[in-house]
Phi, psi and omega in degrees: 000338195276319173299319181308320194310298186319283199306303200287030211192323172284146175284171186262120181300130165283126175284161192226149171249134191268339176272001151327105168087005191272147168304184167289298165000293132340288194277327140344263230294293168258046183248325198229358174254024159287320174261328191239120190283318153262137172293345179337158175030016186275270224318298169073046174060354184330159175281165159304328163265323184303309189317329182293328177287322173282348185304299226291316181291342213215307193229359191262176175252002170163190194288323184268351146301308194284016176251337171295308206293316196267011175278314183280334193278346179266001176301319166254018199264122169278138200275178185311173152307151179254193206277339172283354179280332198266155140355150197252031146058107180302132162327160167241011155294106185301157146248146185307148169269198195283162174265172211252157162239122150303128156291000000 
């Protein structure tokens, strides 16, 4: 009975979060960059909550971590191409062609 007392009477370790107070940086680094060699592009344009939820489901330790991470990976997160970087969309009016040059 004197152990039942013991056990029922002692406090409860409290979980602690270790990723508490860390930078993003910090948290990259020892979290994700064993698989990711840059944060660069991880984000992939995600909206600021979905990244948060997945972070938050898959790789964080609560909310106000996967909410530091995903605030930094779209901080560095590249941005689209802009519309002078894409291809140009062909005419659909053909060109004559070249005239042949003698040699």
């Amino acid at each position: 009975m004197a152990v039942a007392s013991v056990v029922l009477t002692a406090p409860l370790a409290s979980a602690q979060n270790l990723d508490a107070g860390k930078s993003p940086e910090k948290l990259f680094a020892d979290g994700c960059s064993a698989c990711h060699r840059s944060p660069r592009g991880l984000a992939k344009g995600r909206m600021s909550l979905t990244l948060t939820w997945f972070l938050q489901d898959h790789y964080s330790a609560g909310p106000d971590t996967a909410k530091a991470l995903a605030a930094y990976l779209q901080s560095v997160d590249e941005p689209p191409p802009s519309a002078a970087a894409k291809p140009r969309a062909k005419s659909s009016k053909p060109r004559p062609p070249k005239p042949v040059q003698a040699h």
